[in-house]
DRENFITOR-462622 format. One record per residue (C-alpha): residue number from 1; residue in one letter; x, y, z. Coordinates in steps of 0.25 Angstrom, whole numbers, padded with zeros to 4 digits. Layout:
DRENFITOR-462622
+-----+---+-------+-------+-------+
|   k | r |    c1 |    c2 |    c3 |
+-----+---+-------+-------+-------+
| NUM | a |     X |     Y |     Z |
...
+-----+---+-------+-------+-------+
end
This chain:
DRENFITOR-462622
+-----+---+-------+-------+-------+
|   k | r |    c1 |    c2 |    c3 |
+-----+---+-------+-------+-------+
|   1 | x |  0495 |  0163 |  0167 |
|   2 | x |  0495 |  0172 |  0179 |
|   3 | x |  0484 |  0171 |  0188 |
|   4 | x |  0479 |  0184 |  0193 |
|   5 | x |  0483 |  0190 |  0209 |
|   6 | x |  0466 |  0187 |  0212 |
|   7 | x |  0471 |  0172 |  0211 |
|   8 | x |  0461 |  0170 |  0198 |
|   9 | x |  0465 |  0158 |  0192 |
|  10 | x |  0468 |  0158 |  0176 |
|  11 | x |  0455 |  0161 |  0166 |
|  12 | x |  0448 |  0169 |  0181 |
|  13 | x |  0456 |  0182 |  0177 |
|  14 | x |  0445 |  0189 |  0169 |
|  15 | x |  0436 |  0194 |  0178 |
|  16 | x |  0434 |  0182 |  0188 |
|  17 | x |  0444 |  0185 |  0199 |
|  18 | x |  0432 |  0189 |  0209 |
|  19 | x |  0425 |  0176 |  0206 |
|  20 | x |  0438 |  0168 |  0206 |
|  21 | x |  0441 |  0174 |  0221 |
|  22 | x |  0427 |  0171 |  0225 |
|  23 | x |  0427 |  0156 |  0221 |
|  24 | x |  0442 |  0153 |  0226 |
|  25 | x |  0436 |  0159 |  0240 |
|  26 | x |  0425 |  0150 |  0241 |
|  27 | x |  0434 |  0138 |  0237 |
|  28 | x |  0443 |  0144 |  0251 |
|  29 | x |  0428 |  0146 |  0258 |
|  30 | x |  0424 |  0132 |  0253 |
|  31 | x |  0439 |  0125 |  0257 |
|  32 | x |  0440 |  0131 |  0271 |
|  33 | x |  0427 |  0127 |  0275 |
|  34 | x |  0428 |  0113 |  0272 |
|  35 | x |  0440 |  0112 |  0278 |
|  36 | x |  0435 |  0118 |  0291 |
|  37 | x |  0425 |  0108 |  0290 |
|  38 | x |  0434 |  0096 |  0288 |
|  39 | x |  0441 |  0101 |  0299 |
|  40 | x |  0432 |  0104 |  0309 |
|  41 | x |  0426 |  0089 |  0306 |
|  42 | x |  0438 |  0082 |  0308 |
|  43 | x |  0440 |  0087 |  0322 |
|  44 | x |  0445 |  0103 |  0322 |
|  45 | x |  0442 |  0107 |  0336 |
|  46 | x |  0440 |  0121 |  0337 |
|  47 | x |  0431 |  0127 |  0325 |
|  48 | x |  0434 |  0141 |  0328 |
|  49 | x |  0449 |  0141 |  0325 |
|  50 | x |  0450 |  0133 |  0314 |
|  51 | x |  0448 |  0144 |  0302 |
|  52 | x |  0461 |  0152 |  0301 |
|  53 | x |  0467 |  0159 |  0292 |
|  54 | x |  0478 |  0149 |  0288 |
|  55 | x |  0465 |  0141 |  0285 |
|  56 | x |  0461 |  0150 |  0275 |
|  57 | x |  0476 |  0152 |  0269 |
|  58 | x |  0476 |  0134 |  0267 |
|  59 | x |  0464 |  0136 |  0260 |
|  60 | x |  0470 |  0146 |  0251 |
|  61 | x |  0482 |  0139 |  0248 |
|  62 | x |  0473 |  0128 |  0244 |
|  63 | x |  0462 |  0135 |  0234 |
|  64 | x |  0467 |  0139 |  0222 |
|  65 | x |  0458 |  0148 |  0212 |
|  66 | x |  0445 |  0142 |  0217 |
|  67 | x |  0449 |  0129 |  0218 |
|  68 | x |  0453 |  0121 |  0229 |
|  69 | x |  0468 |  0112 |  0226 |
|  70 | x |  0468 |  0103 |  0236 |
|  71 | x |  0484 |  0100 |  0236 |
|  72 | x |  0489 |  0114 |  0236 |
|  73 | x |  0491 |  0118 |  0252 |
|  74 | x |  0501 |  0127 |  0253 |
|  75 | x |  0512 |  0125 |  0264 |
|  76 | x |  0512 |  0139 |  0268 |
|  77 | x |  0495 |  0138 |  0271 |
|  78 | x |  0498 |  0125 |  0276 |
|  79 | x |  0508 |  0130 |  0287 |
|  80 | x |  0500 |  0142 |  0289 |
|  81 | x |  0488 |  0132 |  0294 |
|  82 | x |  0498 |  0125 |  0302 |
|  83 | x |  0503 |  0138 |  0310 |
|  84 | x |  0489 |  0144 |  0314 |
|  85 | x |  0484 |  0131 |  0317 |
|  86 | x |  0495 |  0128 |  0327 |
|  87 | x |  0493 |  0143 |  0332 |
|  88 | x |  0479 |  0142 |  0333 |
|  89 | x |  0482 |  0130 |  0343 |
|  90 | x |  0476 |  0117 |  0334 |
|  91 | x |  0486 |  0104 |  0336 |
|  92 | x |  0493 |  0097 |  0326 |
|  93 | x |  0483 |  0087 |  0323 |
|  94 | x |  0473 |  0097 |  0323 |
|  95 | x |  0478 |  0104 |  0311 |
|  96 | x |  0483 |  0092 |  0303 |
|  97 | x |  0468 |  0087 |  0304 |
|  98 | x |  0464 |  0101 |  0299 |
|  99 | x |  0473 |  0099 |  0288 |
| 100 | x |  0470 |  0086 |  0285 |
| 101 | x |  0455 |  0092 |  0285 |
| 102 | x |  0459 |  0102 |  0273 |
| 103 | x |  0466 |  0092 |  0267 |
| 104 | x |  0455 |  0083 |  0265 |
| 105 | x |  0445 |  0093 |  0263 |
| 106 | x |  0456 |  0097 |  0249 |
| 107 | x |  0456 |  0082 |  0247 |
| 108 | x |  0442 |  0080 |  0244 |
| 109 | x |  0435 |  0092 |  0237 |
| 110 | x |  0422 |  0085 |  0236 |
| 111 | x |  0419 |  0086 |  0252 |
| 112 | x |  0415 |  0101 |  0251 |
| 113 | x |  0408 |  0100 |  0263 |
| 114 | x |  0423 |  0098 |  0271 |
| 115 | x |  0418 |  0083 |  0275 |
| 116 | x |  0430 |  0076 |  0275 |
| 117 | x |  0439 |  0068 |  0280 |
| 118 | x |  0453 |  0072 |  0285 |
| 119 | x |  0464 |  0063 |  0288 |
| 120 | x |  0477 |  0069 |  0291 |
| 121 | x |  0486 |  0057 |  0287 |
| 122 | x |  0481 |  0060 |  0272 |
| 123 | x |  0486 |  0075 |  0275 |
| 124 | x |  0496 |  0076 |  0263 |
| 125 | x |  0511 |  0076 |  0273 |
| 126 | x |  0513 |  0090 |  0267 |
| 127 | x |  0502 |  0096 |  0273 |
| 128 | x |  0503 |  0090 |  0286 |
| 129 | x |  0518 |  0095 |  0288 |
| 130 | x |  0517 |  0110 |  0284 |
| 131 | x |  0506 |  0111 |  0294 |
| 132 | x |  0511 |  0103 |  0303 |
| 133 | x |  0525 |  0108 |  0303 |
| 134 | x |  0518 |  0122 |  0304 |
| 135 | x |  0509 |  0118 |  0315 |
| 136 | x |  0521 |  0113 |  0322 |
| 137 | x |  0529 |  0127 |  0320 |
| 138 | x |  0519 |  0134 |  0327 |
| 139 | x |  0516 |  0125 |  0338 |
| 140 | x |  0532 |  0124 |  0341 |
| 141 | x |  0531 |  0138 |  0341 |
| 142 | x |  0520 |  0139 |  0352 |
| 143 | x |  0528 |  0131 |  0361 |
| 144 | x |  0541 |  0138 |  0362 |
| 145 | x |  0537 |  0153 |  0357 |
| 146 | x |  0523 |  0154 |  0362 |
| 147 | x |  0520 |  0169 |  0359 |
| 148 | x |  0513 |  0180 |  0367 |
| 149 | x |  0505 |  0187 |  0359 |
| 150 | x |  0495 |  0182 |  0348 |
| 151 | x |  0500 |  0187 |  0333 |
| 152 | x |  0487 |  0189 |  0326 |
| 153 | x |  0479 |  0198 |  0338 |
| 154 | x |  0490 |  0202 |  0348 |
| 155 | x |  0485 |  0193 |  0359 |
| 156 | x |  0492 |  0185 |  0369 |
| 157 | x |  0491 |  0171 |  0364 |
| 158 | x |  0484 |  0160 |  0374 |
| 159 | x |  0498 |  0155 |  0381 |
| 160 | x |  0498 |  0170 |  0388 |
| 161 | x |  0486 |  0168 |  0391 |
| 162 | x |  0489 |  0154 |  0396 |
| 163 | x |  0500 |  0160 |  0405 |
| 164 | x |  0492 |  0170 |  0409 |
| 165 | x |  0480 |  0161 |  0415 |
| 166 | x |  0493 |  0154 |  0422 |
| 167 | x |  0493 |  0166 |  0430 |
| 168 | x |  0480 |  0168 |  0433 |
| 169 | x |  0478 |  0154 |  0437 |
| 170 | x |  0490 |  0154 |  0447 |
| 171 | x |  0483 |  0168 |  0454 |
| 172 | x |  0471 |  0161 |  0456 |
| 173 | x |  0477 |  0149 |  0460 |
| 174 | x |  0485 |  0158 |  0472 |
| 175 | x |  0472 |  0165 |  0473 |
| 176 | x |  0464 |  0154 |  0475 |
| 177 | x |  0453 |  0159 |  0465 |
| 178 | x |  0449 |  0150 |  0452 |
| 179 | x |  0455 |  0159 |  0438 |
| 180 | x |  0440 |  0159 |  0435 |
| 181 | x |  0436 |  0168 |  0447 |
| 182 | x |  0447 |  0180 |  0440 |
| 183 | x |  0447 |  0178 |  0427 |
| 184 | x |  0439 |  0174 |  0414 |
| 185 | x |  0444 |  0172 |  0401 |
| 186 | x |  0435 |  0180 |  0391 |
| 187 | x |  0436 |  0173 |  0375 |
| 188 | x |  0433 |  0177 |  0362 |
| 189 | x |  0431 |  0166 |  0352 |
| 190 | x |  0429 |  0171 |  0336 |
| 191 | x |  0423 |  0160 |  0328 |
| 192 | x |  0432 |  0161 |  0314 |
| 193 | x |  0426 |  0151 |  0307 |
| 194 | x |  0419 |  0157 |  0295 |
| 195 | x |  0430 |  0168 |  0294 |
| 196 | x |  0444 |  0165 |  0286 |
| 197 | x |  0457 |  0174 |  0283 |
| 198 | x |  0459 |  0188 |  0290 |
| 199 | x |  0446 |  0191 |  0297 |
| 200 | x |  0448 |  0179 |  0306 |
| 201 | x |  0464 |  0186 |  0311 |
| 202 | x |  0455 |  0200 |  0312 |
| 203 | x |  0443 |  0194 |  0320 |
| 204 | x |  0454 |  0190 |  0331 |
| 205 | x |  0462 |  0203 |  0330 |
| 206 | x |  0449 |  0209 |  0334 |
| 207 | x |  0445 |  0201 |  0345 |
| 208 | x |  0460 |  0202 |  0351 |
| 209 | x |  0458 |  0219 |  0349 |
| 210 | x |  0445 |  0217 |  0355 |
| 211 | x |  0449 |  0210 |  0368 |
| 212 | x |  0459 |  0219 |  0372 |
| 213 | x |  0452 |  0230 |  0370 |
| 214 | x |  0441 |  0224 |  0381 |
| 215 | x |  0450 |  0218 |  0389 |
| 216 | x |  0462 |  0228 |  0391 |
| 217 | x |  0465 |  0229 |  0407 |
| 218 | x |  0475 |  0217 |  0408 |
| 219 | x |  0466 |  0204 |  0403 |
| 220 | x |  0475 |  0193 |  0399 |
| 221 | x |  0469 |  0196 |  0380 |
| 222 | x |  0474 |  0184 |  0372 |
| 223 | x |  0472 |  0175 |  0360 |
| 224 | x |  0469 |  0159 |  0364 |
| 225 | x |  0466 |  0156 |  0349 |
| 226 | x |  0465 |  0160 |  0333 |
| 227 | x |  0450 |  0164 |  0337 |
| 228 | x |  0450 |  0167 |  0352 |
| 229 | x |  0454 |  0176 |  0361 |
| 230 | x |  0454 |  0179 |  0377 |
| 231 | x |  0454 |  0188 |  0388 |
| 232 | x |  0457 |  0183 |  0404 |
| 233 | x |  0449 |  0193 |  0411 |
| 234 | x |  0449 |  0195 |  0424 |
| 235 | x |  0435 |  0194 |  0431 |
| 236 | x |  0428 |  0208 |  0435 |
| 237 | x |  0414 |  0215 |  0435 |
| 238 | x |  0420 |  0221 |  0420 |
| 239 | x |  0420 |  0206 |  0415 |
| 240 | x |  0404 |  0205 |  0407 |
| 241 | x |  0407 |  0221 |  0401 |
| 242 | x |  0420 |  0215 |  0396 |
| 243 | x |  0414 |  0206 |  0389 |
| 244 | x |  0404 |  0216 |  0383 |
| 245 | x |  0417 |  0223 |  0380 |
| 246 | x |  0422 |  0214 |  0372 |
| 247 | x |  0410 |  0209 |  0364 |
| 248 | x |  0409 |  0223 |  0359 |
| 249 | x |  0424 |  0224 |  0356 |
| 250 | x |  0423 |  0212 |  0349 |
| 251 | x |  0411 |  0215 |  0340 |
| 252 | x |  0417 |  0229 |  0337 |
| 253 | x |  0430 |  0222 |  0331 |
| 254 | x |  0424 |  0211 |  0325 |
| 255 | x |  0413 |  0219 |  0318 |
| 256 | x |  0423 |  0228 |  0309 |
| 257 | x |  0426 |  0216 |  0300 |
| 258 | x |  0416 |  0210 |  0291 |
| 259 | x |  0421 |  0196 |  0291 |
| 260 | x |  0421 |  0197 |  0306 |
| 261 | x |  0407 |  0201 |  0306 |
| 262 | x |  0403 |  0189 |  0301 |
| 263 | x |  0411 |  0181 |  0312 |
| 264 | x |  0403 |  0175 |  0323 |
| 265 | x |  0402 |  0185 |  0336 |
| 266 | x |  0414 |  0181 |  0345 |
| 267 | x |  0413 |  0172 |  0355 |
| 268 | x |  0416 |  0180 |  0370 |
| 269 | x |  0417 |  0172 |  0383 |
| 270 | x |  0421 |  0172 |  0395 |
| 271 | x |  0428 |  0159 |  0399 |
| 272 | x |  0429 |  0154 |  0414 |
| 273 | x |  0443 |  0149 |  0417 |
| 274 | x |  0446 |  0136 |  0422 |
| 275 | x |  0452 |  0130 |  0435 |
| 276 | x |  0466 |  0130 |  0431 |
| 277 | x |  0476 |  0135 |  0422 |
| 278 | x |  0477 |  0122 |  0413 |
| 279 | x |  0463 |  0123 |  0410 |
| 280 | x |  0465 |  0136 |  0406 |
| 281 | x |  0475 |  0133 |  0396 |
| 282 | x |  0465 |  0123 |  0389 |
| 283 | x |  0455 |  0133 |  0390 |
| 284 | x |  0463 |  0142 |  0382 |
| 285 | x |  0466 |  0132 |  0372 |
| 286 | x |  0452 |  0130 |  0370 |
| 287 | x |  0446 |  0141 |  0369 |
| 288 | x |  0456 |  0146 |  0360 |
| 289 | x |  0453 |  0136 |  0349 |
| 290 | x |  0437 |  0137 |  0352 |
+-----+---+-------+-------+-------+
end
C-alpha cells in the first residue's frame, strides 16, 4: 500500500495525518532529548554546541511513523553528524562518544530518562566508520584548505581572526604596550539548546547581520563557533555605547522570529585579551565551543 507524502503510516490515512505528525514529533522531542542527556553525562563538554541541526536529521533517519527503530541510521545522517561535528570543532573521540551515547540510548528503550551507559567499543563498526570517516574528511580539509569566510553567516572563520591577533600581538610587542591596553574582544554567545532545525542556522545569521551593522569602521567581525560570534575592537570613549548598540541590534533581529523569542537573551561580553598570542588562540578555541 502506498503510504501518503504526510509520512502516515498505513490504516492513519483517514483523517489522522495531524495526529500521526504530532506523535512522530514528540517520538523526535523524546529521542533527542535523551540523547543530549546521555551525552552530556558521559562527558560532552561544551553544552551549548551540542544541538545542531545534523542532530535533528540522525534523529529523523531513526523514527519511523511514531516509532523509534533503533538499527535503521542512515549513512547519509550519519556522515552528516560527522561533518558538523568536525566543523563545529569537537574531536574524534568526542564524537564517537556522542555516538556511542545515541547508540545506547536506541539500545535500551526503557531508560526514558536518557540514563545510560555508553561504550563506544559496543558501537556497531558501521556506525563508527561513516562518522569517522566523515569526521576525518573534514578535519583533513581544515588542515590543508582552511577557508576565509564562514558559509552559513558570511563571517570570517576563527583562523583569520587567529592571524589577525598575530599581528596585533607583534605591534604591541614592538610598541611595548600589553594587546589588552588597544584592544578587546566583544562576544556573543546564543544558547541553542532547546531550539532544533532552521531557527537555530537563522538565529546566527542574525547575530552575524547584527554585528556588522554596530561594528562597521574596520573591526576584525568573525565566527569562532556554531553558536558564537566576535568582534576585536579597538579601545575608545565610543566602546560602552557600542555595546548598547549591539544589545539593541541584536534584540531587533532576534525578536522577528517566534522560535527565536523563545531563546534565552544572548550572551554579550567583553573579553580581556591575555598576554601572548598563544593564549589567545586557546582563548578562541574556548570560547567558541562555550
Amino acid at each position: 500500500m502506498d503510504v501518503p507524502a504526510t509520512g502516515a503510516l498505513p490504516g492513519q490515512e483517514d483523517g489522522q495525518p495531524d495526529r500521526h505528525r504530532f506523535d512522530r514529533d514528540r517520538s523526535l522531542r523524546a529521542l533527542r532529548a535523551r540523547w543530549r542527556t546521555a551525552s552530556l553525562a558521559s562527558g560532552w563538554r561544551f553544552p551549548s554546541d551540542w544541538a545542531l541541526p545534523e542532530v535533528d536529521a540522525v534523529c529523523a533517519a531513526v523514527v519511523k511513523g511514531n516509532r523509534i527503530v533503533a538499527a535503521d541510521i542512515a549513512d547519509i545522517a550519519l556522515a552528516g553528524l560527522g561533518r558538523a561535528r568536525a566543523a563545529a570543532g569537537a574531536g574524534l573521540a568526542e564524537t564517537l562518544a556522542d555516538l556511542a551515547a545515541l547508540h545506547a540510548v536506541l539500545a535500551d528503550p526503557g531508560a526514558i530518562d536518557g540514563f545510560v551507559t555508553p561504550d563506544v567499543d559496543s558501537t556497531p563498526a558501521r556506525l563508527l566508520r561513516v562518522t569517522a570517516l566523515a569526521w576525518a574528511d573534514v578535519a583533513t580539509d581544515q588542515l590543508t584548505n582552511t577557508e576565509v569566510t564562514e558559509p552559513l553567516t558570511g563571517l570570517p572563520t576563527s583562523a583569520y581572526l587567529r592571524t589577525r591577533l598575530a599581528e596585533i600581538y607583534r605591534q604591541s610587542a614592538r610598541d611595548e604596550r600589553p594587546v589588552a591596553d588597544d584592544h578587546v574582544l566583544f562576544v556573543v554567545a546564543m544558547d541553542f539548546s532547546e531550539v532544533a532545525g532552521w531557527p537555530r542556522l537563522t538565529g546566527m545569521i542574525l547575530v552575524a547581520d547584527a554585528l556588522r551593522s554596530v561594528f562597521d569602521g574596520g573591526e576584525s567581525v568573525a565566527s569562532l563557533g556554531p553558536s558564537t560570534a566576535g568582534a576585536l575592537v579597538p579601545k575608545n570613549a565610543g566602546l560602552a555605547s557600542q555595546g548598547v548598540a549591539l544589545r539593541r541590534a541584536l534584540n531587533d533581529r532576534l525578536s522577528v522570529d517566534a522560535q527565536l523569542r523563545e531563546v534565552e537573551q544572548p550572551r554579550i561580553s567583553a573579553v580581556r585579551l591575555p598576554a601572548t598570542h598563544d593564549l589567545a588562540c586557546d582563548l578562541l578555541r574556548t570560547l567558541g565551543r562555550g
